[in-house]
VOSE-128553 format. One line per field, with one value per residue (C-alpha): residue in one letter; z, x, y. Coordinates in nm, 2 decimals, padded with zeros to 4 digits. Layout:
residu <- a  ...
w <- Z  ...
u <- X  ...
v <- Y  ...
! end
This chain:
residu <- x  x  x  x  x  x  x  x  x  x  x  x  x  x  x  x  x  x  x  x  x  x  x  x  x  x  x  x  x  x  x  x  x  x  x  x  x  x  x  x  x  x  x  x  x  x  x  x  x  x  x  x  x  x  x  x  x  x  x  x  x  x  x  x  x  x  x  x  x  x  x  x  x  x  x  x  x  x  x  x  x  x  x  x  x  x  x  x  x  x  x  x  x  x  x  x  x  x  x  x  x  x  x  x  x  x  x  x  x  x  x  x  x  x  x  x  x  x  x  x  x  x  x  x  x  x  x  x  x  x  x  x  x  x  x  x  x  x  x  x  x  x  x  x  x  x  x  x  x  x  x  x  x  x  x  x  x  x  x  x  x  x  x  x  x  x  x  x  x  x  x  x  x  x  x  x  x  x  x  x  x  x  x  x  x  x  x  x  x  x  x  x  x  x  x  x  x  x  x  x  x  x  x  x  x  x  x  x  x  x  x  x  x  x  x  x  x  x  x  x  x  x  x  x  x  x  x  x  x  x  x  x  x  x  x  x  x  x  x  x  x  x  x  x  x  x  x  x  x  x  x  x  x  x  x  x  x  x  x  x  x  x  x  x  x  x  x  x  x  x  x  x  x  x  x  x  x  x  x  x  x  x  x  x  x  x  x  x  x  x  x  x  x  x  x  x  x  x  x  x  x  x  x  x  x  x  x  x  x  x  x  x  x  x  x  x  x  x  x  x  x  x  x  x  x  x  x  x  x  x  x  x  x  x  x  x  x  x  x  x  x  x  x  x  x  x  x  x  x  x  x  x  x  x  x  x  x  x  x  x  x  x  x  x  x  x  x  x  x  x  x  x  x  x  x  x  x  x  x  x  x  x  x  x  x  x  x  x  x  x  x  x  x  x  x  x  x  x  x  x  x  x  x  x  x  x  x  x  x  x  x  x  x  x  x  x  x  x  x  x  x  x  x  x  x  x  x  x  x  x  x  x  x  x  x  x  x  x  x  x  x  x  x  x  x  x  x  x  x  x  x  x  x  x  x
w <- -05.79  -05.59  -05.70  -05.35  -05.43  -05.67  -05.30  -05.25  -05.47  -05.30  -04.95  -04.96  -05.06  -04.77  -04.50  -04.61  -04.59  -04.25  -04.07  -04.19  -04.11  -03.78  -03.70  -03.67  -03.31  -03.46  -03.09  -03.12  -02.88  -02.83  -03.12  -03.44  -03.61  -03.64  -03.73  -04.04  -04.11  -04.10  -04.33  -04.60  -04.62  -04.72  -04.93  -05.10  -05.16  -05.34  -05.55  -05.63  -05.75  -06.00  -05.73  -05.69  -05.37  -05.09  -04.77  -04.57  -04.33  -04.28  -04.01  -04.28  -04.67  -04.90  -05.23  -05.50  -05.79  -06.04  -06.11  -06.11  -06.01  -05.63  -05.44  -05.21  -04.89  -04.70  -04.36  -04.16  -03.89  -03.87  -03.47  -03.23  -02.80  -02.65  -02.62  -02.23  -02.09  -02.04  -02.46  -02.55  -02.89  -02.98  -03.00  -03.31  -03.51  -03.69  -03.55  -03.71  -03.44  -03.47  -03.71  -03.62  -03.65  -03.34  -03.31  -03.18  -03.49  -03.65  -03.56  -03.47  -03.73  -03.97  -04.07  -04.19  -04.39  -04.54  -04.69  -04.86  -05.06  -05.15  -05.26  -05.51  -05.66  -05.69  -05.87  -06.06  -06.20  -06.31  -06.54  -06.41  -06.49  -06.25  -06.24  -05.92  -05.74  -05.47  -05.16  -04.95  -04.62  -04.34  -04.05  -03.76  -03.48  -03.42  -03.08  -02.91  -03.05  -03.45  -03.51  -03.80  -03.97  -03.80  -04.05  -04.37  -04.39  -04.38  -04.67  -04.83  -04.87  -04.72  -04.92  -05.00  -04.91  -04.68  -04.42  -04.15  -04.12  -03.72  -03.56  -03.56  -03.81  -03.89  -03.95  -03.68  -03.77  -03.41  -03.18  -02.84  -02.77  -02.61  -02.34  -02.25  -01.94  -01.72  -01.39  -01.15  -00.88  -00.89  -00.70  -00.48  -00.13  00.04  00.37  00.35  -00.04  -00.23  -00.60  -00.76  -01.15  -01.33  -01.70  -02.08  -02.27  -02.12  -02.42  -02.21  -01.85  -01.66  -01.58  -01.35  -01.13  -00.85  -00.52  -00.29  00.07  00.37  00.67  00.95  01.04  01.11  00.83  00.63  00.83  00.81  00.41  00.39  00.59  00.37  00.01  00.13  00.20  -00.23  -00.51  -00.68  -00.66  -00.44  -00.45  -00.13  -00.12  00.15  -00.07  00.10  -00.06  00.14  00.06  -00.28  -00.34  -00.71  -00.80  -01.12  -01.31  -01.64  -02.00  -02.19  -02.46  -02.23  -02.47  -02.25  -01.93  -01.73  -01.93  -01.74  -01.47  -01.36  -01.13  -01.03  -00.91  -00.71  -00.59  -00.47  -00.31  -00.12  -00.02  00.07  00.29  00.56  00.47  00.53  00.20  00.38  00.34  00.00  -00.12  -00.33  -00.66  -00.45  -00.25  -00.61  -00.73  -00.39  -00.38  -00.69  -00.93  -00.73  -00.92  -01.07  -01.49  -01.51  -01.34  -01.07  -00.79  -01.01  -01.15  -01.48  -01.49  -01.82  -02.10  -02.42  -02.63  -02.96  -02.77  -02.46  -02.13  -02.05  -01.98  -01.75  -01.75  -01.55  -01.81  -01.60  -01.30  -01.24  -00.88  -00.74  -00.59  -00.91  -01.03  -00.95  -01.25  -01.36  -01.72  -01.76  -02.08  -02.10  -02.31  -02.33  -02.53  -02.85  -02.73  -02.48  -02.45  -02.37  -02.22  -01.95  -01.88  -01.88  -01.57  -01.32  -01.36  -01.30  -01.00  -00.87  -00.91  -00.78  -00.47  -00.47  -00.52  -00.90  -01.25  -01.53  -01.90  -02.17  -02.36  -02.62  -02.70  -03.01  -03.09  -03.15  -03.43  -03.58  -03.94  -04.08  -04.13  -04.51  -04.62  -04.94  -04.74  -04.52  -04.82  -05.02  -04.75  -04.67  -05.03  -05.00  -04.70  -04.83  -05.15  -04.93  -04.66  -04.78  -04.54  -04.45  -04.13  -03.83  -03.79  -03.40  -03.24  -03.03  -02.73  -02.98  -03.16  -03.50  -03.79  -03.88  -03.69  -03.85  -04.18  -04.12  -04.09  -04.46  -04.30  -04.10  -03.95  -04.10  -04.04  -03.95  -03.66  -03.68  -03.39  -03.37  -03.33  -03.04  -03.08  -02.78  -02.92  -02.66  -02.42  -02.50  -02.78  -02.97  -03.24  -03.54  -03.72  -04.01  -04.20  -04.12  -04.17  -04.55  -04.54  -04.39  -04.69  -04.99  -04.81  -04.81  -05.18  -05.23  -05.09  -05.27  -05.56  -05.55  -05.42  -05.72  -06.01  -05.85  -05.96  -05.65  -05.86
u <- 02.83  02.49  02.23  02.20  02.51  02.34  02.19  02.51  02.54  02.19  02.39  02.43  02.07  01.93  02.12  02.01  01.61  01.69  01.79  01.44  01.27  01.44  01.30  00.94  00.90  00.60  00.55  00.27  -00.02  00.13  00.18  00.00  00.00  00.43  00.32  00.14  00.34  00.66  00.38  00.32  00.70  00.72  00.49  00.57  00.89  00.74  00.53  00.88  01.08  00.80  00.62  00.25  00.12  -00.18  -00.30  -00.49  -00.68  -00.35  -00.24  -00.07  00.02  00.19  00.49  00.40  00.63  00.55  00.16  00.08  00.23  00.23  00.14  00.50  00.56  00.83  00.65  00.81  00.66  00.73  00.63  00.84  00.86  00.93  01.27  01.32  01.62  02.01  02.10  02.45  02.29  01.98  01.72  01.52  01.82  01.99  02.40  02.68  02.94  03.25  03.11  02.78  02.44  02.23  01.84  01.54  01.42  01.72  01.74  01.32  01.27  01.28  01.65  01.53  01.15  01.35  01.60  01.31  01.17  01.51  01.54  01.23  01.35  01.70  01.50  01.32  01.58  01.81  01.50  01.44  01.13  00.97  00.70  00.57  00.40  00.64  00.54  00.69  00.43  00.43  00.28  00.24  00.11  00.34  00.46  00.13  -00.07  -00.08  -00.35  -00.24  -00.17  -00.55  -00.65  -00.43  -00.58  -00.87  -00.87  -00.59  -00.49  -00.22  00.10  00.13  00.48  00.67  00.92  00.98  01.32  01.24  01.46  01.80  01.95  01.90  01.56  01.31  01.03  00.89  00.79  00.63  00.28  00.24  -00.03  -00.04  -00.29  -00.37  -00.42  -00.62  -00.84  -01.07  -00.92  -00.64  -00.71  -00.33  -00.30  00.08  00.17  00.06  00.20  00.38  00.47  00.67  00.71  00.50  00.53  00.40  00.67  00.98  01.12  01.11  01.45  01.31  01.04  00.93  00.66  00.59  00.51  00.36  00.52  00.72  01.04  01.14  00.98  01.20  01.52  01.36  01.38  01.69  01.84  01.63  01.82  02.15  02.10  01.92  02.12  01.86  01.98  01.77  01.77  01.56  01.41  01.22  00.96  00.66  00.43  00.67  00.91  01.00  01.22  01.33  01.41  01.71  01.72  01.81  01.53  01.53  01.29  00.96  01.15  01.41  01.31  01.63  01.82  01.74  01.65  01.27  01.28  00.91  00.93  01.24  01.06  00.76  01.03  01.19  00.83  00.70  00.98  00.90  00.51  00.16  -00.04  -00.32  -00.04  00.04  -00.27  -00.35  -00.15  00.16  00.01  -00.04  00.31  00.49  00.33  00.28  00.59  00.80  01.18  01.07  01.10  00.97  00.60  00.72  00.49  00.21  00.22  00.23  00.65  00.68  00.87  00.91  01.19  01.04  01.09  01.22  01.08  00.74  00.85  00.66  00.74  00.63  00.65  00.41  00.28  00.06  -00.08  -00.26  -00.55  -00.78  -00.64  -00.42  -00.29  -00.02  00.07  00.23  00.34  00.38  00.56  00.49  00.59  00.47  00.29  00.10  -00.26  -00.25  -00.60  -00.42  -00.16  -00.44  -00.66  -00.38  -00.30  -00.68  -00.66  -00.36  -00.55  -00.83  -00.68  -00.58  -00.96  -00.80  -01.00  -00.79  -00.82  -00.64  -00.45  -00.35  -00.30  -00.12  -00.14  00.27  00.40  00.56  00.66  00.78  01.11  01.13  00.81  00.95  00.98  01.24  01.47  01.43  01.59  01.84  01.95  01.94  02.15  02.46  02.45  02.58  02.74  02.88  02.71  02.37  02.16  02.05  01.68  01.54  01.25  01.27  01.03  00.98  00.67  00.70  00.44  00.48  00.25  -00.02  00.09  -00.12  00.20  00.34  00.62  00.88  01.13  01.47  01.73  01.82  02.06  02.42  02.46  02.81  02.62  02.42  02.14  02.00  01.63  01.36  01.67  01.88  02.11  01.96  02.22  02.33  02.64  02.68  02.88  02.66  02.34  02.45  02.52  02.19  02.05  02.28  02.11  01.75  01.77  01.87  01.56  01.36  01.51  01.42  01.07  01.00  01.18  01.09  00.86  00.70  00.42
v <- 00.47  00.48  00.63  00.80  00.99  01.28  01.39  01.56  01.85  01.97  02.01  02.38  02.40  02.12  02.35  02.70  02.53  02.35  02.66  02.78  02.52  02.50  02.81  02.74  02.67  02.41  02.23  02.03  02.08  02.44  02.66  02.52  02.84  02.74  02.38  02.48  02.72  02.45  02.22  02.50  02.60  02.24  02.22  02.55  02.44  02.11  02.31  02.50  02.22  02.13  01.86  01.79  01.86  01.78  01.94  01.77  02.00  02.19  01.93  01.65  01.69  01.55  01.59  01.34  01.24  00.96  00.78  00.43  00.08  00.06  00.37  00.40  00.63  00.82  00.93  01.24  01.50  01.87  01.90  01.92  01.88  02.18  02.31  02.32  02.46  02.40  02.43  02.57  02.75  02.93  02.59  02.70  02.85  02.56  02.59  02.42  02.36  02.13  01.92  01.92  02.05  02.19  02.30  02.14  01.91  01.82  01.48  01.47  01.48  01.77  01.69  01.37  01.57  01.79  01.54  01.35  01.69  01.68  01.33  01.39  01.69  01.46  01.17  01.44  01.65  01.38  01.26  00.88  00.70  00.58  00.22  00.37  00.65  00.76  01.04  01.22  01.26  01.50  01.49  01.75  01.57  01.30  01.41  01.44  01.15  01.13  01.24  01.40  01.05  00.93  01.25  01.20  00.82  00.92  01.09  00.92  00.54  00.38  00.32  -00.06  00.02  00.27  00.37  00.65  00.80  00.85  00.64  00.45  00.24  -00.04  -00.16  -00.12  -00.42  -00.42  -00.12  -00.14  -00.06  00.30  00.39  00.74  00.81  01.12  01.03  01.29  01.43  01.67  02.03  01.95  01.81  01.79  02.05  02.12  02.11  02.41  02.34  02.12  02.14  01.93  01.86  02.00  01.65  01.32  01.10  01.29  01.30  01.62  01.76  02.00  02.03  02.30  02.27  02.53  02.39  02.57  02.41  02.46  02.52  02.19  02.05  02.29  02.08  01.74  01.78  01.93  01.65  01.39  01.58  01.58  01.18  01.10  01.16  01.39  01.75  01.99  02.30  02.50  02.87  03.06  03.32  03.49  03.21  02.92  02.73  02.65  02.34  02.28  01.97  01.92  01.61  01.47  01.51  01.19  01.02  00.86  00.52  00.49  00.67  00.48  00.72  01.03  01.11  01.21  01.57  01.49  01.18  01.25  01.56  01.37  01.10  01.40  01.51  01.19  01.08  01.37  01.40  01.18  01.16  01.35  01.68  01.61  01.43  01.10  01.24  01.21  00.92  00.72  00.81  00.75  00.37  00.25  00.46  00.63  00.61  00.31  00.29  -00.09  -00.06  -00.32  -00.16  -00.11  -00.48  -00.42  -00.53  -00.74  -00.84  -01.00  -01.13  -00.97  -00.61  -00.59  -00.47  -00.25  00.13  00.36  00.75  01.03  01.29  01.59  01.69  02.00  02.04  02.34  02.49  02.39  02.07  01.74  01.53  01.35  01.22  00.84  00.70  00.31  00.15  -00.24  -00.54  -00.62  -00.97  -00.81  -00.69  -00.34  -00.41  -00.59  -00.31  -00.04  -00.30  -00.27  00.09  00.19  -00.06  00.14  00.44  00.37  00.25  00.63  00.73  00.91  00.88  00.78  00.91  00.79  01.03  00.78  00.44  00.31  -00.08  -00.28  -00.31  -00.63  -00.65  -00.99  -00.97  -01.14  -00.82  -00.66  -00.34  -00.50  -00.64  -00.37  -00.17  -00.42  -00.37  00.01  00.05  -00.24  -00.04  00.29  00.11  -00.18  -00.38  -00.53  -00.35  -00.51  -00.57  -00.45  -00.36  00.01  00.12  00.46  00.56  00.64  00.65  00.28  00.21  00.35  00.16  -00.14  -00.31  -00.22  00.01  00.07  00.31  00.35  00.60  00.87  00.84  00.57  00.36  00.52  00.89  01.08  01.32  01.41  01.39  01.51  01.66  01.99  02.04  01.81  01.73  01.51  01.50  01.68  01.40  01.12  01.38  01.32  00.97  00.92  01.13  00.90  00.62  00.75  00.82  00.52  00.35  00.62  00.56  00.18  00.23  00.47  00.23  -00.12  -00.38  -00.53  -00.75
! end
């Protein structure tokens, strides 16, 4: 029998503290009064089952078990993206629903936290000595940046060895590099477009988006002609501010923005096609030209790829127009090879073109693990022990903490090939079955990072 078996008999236990930690709305960015409160019920709990514990500066902490040998690491975050609209249950109460286990953070990524408190107290009940020091991190600014981890390292070294249950199995070694960048004008110079608002999170695509318009009447027929011809759904209402069109699409992860569908940028399309940039101004002029419902960065020159990784990514994630502001946020995702340097040139070029300023919100450096690192076989081993067969290494256009490991990590788990979550959209889900097998197989790495000799 594995040793990732003994998780089991905790299950009761693991769901009763889900559905509480579930219901911290903890969305980074917005309410960190619910992230640290989602980072002390963790650590509480440590403290509980007879764990040592850090807080660093409330925004990261740590459950330690063992001392000595090689310091080891199992990264996780508490945030969360906002919940947005269209769920079947209550987002922050944790549902269990024909097999399967609803709320915002179960599969991203407090399901996967709060199995590795659980996998200590497993390895420390059942009395195993360990050669290592093995801890369980948390994060609560991995949505929005990581500066959480930026703050933890600081004060804290970095585990000579480590993964992140915070993606797919098998074993990510390689992740894109990811440029986040607001784009933006001062005020708002467009004559017919009022507002337009779109989107809370630049790492997810907005599946709706709204714009109020103060135009004529045959303006109002021009666009209604123009939506019945797009695919994008279009909704149109006369108020006493103008007219308001709302715009419905589809919320996916900015990883794989081909996977929704961006209201914003369909919106602006609908706009543009009946408008002159001088009406809607260079925010809409920038995005018509050089984005518009594109997902590869074709039209801003910046369409590349790699064989390591796969293909560059570009998502529209917000828009906020009005009176006082114009800005947009982009987040691009590009190959591992490349110099973000390069990718960053060509959009300020675009921009420019536009007469915007560009910030940068964030950029985090690629990944690329060897594939023969200890981490990698260790994990290997780990997952054929539960499994019965040996995981697929890959690379993933995600960001996870692994790349803040100085390349001694990697993500691992939670979600099957064979499952769904819906992470970053509505209903956000993850089978309850495979929830435990993911939890057998990360005690099982835990369990060999905590026992193993890596000298």
């Amino acid at each position: 029998m594995s040793f990732g078996k003994n998780i089991l008999k905790y299950k009761d236990d693991i769901l009763k503290d889900l559905s509480t930690l579930i219901s911290f709305q903890s969305i980074s960015g917005e309410q960190p009064e619910e992230c640290v409160k989602a980072l002390n019920f963790m650590l509480d709990k440590a403290e509980e089952f007879g764990l040592k514990t850090k807080n660093i500066d409330n925004i990261a902490g740590h459950a330690e078990l063992g001392k000595g040998g090689s310091l080891c690491g199992v990264l996780t975050h508490l945030d969360v993206v906002p919940a947005g609209n269209n769920w079947d249950t209550i987002p922050f109460d944790l549902t269990r629903k024909e097999g399967r286990l609803f709320g915002r953070g179960v599969a991203d990524d407090k399901g996967a936290a709060l199995i590795t408190l659980y996998c200590l107290k497993a390895l420390k009940d059942s009395g195993v000595k360990g050669k290592n020091t093995l801890r369980a991190i948390y994060g609560t600014d991995e949505e929005v940046g990581m500066k959480d981890m930026e703050a933890y390292f600081e004060r804290e070294e970095v585990p000579e060895y480590s993964f992140t249950p915070d993606s797919e199995y098998g074993i990510c070694r390689c992740e894109k590099g990811i440029l986040q960048l607001e784009i933006y004008e001062e005020g708002h110079t467009g004559s017919t477009l009022n507002e337009l608002h779109s989107g809370k999170a630049v790492n997810v695509v907005p599946a709706t988006a709204y714009a109020l318009l103060d135009c004529s009447e045959n303006d109002d027929h021009q666009l209604l002609r123009f939506a019945d011809a797009m695919e994008n759904k279009f909704e149109f209402h006369y108020t006493i501010d103008g007219l308001m069109i709302i715009s419905q699409g589809r919320a996916s992860h900015a990883c794989e923005p081909e996977k929704g569908v961006n209201a914003a940028t369909a919106l602006v399309e609908l706009l543009s096609s009946n408008f002159n940039y001088q009406q809607l101004g260079p925010i809409c002029s920038f995005l018509n030209s050089a984005v518009g419902m594109e997902t590869n960065g074709n039209s801003m020159g910046i369409k590349m790829r790699d064989s390591i990784s796969g293909p560059l990514t570009v998502n529209v994630g917000y828009i906020h127009i009005d009176e006082g502001e114009a800005k947009i946020g982009i987040d691009i995702r590009y190959p591992a090879s490349i110099d973000g340097s390069i990718v960053l040139y060509r959009v300020k070029k675009a921009a420019e073109n536009e007469g915007l300023s560009v910030k940068i919100l964030n950029h985090s450096k690629p990944l690329n693990i060897d594939e023969n690192a200890p981490i990698i076989s260790l994990l290997k081993s780990s997952y054929k022990e539960v499994m019965g067969e040996e995981p697929e290494l890959y690379s993933t256009g995600g960001g996870t903490y692994a790349r803040m490991l100085d390349n001694k990590g990697v993500a691992f788990g939670p979600l099957f090939k064979d499952d769904y979550s819906n992470m970053h959209n509505s209903n956000e889900s993850l089978d309850e079955e495979k929830f435990m097998k993911h939890a057998e197989i990360c005690l099982e790495a835990m369990y060999r990072m905590f026992t193993g000799d890596f000298n």
